[in-house]
ROKEKOL-835297 format. One record per residue: y, x, z of N, C-alpha, C in turn; residue in three letters. Coordinates in steps of 0.2 Angstrom, whole numbers, plus 5000, padded with zeros to 4 digits. Each point is the difference from the previous one (the first is absolute). Layout:
REM residues N
YXZYXZYXZALA ...
This chain:
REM residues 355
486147115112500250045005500349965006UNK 500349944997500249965007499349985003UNK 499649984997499449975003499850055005UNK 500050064998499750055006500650025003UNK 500449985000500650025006500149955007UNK 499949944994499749945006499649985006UNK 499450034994499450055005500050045006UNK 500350034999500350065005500449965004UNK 500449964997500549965006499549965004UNK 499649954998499749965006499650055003UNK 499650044997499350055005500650035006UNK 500850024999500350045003500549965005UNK 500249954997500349965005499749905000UNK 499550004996500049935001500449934999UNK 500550044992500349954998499849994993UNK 500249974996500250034993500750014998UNK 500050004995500650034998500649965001UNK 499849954997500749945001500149985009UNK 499649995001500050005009500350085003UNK 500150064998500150045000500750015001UNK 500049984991500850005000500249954992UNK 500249975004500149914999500650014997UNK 500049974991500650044994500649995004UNK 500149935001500849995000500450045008UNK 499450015004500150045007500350075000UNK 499550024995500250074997500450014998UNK 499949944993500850044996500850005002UNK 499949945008500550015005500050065003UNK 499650035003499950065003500550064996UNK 499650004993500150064997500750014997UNK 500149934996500649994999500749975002UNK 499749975004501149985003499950045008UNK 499349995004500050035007500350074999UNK 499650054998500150074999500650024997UNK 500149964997500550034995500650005004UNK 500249935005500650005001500050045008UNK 499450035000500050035007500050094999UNK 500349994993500050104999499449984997UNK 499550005001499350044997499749984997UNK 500050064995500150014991499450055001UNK 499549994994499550034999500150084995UNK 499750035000500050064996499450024997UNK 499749994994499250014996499950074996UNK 499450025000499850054997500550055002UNK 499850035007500250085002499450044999UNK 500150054998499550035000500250095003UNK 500250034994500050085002499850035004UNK 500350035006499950035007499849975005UNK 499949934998499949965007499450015001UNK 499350024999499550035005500350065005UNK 500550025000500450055003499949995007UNK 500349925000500549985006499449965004UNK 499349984997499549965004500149995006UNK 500249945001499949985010500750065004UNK 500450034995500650035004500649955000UNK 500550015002500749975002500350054996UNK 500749974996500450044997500649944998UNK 500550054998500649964999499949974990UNK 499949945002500049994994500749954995UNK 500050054994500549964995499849974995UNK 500249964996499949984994500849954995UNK 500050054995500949994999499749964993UNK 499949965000500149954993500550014996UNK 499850034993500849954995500249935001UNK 500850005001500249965001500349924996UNK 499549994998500049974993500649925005UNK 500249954995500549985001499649904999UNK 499650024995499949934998499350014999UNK 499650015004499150014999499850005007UNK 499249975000499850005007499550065004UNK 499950054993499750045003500350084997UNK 499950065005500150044997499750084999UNK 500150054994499550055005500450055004UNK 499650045003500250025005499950075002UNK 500250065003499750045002499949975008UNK 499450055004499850005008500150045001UNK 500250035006499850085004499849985007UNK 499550045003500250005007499950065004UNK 500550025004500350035002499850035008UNK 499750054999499850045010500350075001UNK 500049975007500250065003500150064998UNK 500450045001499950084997499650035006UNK 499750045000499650065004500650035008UNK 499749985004500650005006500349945001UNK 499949975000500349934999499649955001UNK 500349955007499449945002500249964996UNK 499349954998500249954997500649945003UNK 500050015005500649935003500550025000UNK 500250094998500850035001500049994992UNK 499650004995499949994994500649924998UNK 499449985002500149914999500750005003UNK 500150015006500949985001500550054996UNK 499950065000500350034993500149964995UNK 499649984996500049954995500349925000UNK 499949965005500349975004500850014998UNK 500250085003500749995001500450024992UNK 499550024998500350034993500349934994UNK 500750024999500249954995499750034993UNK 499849934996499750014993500749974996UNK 500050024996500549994994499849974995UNK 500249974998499649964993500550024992UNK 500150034997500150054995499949934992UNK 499649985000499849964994500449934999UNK 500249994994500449954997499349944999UNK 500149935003499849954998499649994993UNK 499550014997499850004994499949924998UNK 500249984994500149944997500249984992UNK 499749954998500249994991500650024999UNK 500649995006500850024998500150095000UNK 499550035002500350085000499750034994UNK 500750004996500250064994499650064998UNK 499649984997499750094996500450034998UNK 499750055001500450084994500049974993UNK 500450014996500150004993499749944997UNK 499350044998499749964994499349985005UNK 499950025006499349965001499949935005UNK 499350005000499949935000500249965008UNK 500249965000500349965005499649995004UNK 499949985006499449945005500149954998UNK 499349974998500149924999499449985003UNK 500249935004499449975005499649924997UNK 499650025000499649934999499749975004UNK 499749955004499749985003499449974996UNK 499450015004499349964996499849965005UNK 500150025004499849945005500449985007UNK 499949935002500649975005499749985007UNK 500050035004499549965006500049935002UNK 500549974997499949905001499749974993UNK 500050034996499749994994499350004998UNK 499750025005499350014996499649985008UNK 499349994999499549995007500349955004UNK 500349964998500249945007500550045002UNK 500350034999500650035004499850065003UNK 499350024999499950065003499950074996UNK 500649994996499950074994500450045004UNK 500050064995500650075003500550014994UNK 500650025001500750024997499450074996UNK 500150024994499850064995500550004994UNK 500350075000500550014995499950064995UNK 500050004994499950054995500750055000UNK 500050055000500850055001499950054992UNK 500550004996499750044996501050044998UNK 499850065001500850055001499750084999UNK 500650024998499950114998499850005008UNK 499650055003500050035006500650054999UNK 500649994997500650055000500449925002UNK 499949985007500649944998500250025007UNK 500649965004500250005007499950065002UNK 499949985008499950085006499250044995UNK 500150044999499450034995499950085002UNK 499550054999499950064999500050014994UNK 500350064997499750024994499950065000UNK 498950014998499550045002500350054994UNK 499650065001499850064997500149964992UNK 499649975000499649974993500549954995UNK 500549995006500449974994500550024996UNK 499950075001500450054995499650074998UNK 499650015006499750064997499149994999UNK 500049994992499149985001499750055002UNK 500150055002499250045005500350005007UNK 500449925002500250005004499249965005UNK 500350015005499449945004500449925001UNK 499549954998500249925003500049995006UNK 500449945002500250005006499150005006UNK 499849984996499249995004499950065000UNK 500050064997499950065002500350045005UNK 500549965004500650045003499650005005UNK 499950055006499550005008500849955003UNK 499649965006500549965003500450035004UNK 499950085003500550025003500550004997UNK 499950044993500650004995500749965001UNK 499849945001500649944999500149975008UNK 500150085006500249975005500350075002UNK 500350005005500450075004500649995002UNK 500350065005500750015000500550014994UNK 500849974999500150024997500849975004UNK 500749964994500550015001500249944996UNK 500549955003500449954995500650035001UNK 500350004994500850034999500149954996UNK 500949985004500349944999500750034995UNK 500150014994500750044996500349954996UNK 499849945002500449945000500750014998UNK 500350035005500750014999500250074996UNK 499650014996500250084994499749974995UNK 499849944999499849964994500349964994UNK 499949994996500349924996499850024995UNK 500249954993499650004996499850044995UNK 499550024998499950044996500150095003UNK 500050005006500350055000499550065002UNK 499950035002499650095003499850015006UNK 499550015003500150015007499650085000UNK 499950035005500050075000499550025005UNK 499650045000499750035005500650025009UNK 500350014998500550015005500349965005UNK 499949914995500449965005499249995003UNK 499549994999499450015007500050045002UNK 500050075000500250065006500549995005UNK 500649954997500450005006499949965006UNK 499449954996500349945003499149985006UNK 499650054998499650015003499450065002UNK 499549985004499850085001499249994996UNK 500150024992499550004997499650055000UNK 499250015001499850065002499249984992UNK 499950075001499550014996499449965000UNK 499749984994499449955000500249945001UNK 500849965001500049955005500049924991UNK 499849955003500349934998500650014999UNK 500349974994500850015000500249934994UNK 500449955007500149934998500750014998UNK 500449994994500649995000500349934998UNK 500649995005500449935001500850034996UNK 499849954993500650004997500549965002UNK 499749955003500449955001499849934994UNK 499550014994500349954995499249965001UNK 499749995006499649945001500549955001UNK 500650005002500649955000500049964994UNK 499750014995500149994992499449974999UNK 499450015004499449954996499849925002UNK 499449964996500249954997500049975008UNK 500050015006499749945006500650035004UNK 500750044997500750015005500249954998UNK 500549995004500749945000500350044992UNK 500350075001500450034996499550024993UNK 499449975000499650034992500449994996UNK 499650084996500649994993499550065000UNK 499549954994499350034997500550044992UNK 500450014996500350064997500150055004UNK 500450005004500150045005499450035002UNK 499649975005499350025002499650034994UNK 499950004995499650034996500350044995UNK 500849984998500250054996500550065004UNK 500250005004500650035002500050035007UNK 499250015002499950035007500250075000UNK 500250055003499950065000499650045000UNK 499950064999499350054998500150065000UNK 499650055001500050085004500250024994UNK 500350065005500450074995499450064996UNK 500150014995499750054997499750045005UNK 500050015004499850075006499449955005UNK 500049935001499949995004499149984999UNK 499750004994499050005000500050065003UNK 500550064998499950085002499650015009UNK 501049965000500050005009499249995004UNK 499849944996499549975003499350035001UNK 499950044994499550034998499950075007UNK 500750045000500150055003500049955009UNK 500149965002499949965007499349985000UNK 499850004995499449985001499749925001UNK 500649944996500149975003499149964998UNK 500049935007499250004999500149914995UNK 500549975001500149954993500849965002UNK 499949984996501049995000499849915001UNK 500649965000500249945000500949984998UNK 499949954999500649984999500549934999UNK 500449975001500049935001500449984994UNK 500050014994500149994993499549994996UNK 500049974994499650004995499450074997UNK 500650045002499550054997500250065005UNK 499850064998500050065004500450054996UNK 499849984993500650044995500949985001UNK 500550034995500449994998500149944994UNK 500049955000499549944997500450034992UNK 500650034998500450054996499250064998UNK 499650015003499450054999499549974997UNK 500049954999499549944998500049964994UNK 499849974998500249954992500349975000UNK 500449985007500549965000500650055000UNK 500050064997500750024997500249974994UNK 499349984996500149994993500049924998UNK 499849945005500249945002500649985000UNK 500250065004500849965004500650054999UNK 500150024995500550054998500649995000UNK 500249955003500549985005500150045005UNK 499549995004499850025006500050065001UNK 499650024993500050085001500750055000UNK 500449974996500750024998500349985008UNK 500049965003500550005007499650065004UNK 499350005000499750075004500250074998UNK 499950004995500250074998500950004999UNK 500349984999500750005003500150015008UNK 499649985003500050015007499850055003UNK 499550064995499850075001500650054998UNK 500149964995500750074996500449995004UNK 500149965005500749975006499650055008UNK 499449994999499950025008499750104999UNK 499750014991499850055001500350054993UNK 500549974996500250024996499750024992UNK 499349985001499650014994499749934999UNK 499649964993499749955000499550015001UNK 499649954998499249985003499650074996UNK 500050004996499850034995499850095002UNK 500650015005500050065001499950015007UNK 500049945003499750005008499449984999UNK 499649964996499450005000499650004992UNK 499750054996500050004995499349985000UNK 500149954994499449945001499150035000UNK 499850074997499550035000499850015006UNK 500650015005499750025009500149935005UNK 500649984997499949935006500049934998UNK 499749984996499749944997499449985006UNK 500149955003499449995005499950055003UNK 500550045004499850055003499650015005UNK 500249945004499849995008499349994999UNK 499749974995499049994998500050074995UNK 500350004992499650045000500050095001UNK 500350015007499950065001499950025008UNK 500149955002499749985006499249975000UNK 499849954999499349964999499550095000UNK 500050014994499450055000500250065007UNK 500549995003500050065006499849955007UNK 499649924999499749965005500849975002UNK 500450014999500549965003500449954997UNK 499749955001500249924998500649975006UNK 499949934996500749965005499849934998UNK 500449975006499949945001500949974997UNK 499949924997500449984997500249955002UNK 500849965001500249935003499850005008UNK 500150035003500050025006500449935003UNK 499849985006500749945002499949995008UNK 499949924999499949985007500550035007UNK 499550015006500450015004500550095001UNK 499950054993500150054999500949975000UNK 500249934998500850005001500150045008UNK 499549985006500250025005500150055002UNK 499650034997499850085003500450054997UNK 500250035006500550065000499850084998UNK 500250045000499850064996499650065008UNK 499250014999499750045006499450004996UNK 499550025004499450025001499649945001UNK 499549994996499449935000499650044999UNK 499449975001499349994999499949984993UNK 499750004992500149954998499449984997UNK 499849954996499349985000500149954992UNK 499650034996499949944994499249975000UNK 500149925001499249985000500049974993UNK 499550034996499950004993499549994999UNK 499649944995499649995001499650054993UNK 499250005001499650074997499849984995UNK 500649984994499849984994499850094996UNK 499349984999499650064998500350014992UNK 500349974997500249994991500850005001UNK 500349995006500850004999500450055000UNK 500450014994500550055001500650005004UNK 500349935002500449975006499649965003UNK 500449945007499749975004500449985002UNK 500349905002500450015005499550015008UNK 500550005004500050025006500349985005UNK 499850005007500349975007500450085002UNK 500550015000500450075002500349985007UNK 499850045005500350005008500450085003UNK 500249995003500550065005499849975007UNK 499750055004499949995007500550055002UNK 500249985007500450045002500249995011UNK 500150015002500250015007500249945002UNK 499849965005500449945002500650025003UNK 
């Protein structure tokens, strides 16, 4: 095959290939030139792009954020005008529009849930190590798709669910709402359908991001305190899958370990310590214990398993620039990549919003 690409080189331009493109020329080009000039390659897009042939669009591509590897996968979208709309009042619209970056740095140091498996990296290959200096950096990753900034799909709780590659990509984009109740929070404690209706204008169908405040707690804050972060965040009231179901909400998020009451989970039975300061903290704020505020047959994993089969999932460890962001109306957007076999997925999480 090189031999007839060769071919095709001298018939079309009159070189060969080395005269062409001369290794150690090259491998300055590709690797230190470009690189340190922004531009970074993207390979095997495929989907919709006969769509866009020879048109102009806004395009994205939100990489996981991996911390210690040289490559990573990615979702792409790109992005035209709506119908009424030139394209150059498009392109400056977008322009002005602030992105938000939503997602915790992904790395060997960020803590799994429970019992699953951690990120670990290996490198197989070094780019000063191998061809005269002219190799490439290649790293093995091997971790639960339930680790870091993550979605958990239909499938991860309910098997006639659909995997995240079954999801249509509209799915994982729209208007929605970050609510900050930060200050009606602390450990182990309740939150309510209520303190987001006060504190925002949540309307039917919409994204709905909640800011507990306890990304303050994971492993890449000044103040981490991973017990804290995975045993002691707060989690929804009895009423509140209800709420969701009747709002119609279109998928939840959240900046803690989980999106349960981690006391609803198998870390009630772990950390019975923990569980006994919780539940003393409900007989204090609602007069009854856990038991009678949530009886384990209906709210054991309630937020997946009674949610999930009504299509409404969530996103977990929410972080990054969301310390910033104040309680309103965004745009939000998860770029997920279209594992056809995954019941989760990390992912690139954004909020656009108004300059």
């Amino acid at each position: 095959e090189f031999e007839k690409a060769e071919a095709k080189l001298l018939e079309t331009h009159g070189k060969t290939w080395d005269e062409m493109f001369p290794a150690e020329w090259y491998h300055e080009l590709t690797h230190i030139k470009m690189p340190k000039a922004g531009l970074l390659l993207a390979e095997s897009l495929g989907g919709e792009i006969d769509e866009l042939s020879n048109q102009r669009a806004w395009i994205m591509i939100q990489p996981i954020p991996f911390m210690e590897v040289e490559s990573a996968w990615a979702r792409v979208a790109a992005l035209q005008a709506p119908d009424g709309m030139s394209e150059a009042d498009f392109f400056a619209q977008m322009r002005e529009t602030q992105m938000l970056d939503l997602t915790l740095p992904f790395s060997v140091q960020t803590p799994q849930w429970a019992n699953y498996e951690p990120l670990s990296v290996k490198y197989t290959k070094r780019v000063g190590g191998q061809y005269f200096g002219l190799g490439r950096n290649n790293a093995h990753c091997r971790a639960s798709f339930h680790l870091a900034t993550h979605m958990d799909g239909e499938k991860h709780f309910h098997a006639a669910g659909r995997t995240i590659g079954q999801m249509p990509f509209d799915y994982w984009r729209g208007p929605g709402v970050i609510v900050d109740i930060s200050d009606a929070v602390s450990n182990s404690s309740v939150y309510t359908p209520a303190m987001i209706e006060e504190r925002v204008d949540i309307r039917e169908g919409d994204i709905l991001i909640i800011k507990t405040g306890w990304h303050k707690y994971g492993w890449n804050s000044p103040d981490s305190d991973e017990f804290r972060y995975m045993i002691k965040h707060p989690g929804p009231s009895p009423d509140f899958a209800d709420w969701c179901i009747e709002k119609k909400i279109k998928w939840l998020g959240v900046d803690c370990v989980a999106m349960e009451h981690p006391m609803n989970t198998i870390q009630r039975i772990w950390h019975p310590k923990t569980f006994d300061e919780a539940n003393q903290k409900l007989i204090d704020q609602y007069g009854q214990d856990w038991d009678e505020v949530y009886p384990l047959d209906k709210y054991y994993q309630d937020m997946h398993l009674n949610l999930f089969p009504k299509g409404i999932v969530h996103a977990e460890n929410l972080g990054g620039e969301l310390a910033e962001v104040g309680n309103g109306r965004y745009f939000i957007a998860a770029f997920i990549q279209k594992g056809m076999e995954l019941a989760s997925c990390w992912g690139r999480f954004v909020a656009f919003a108004e300059s």
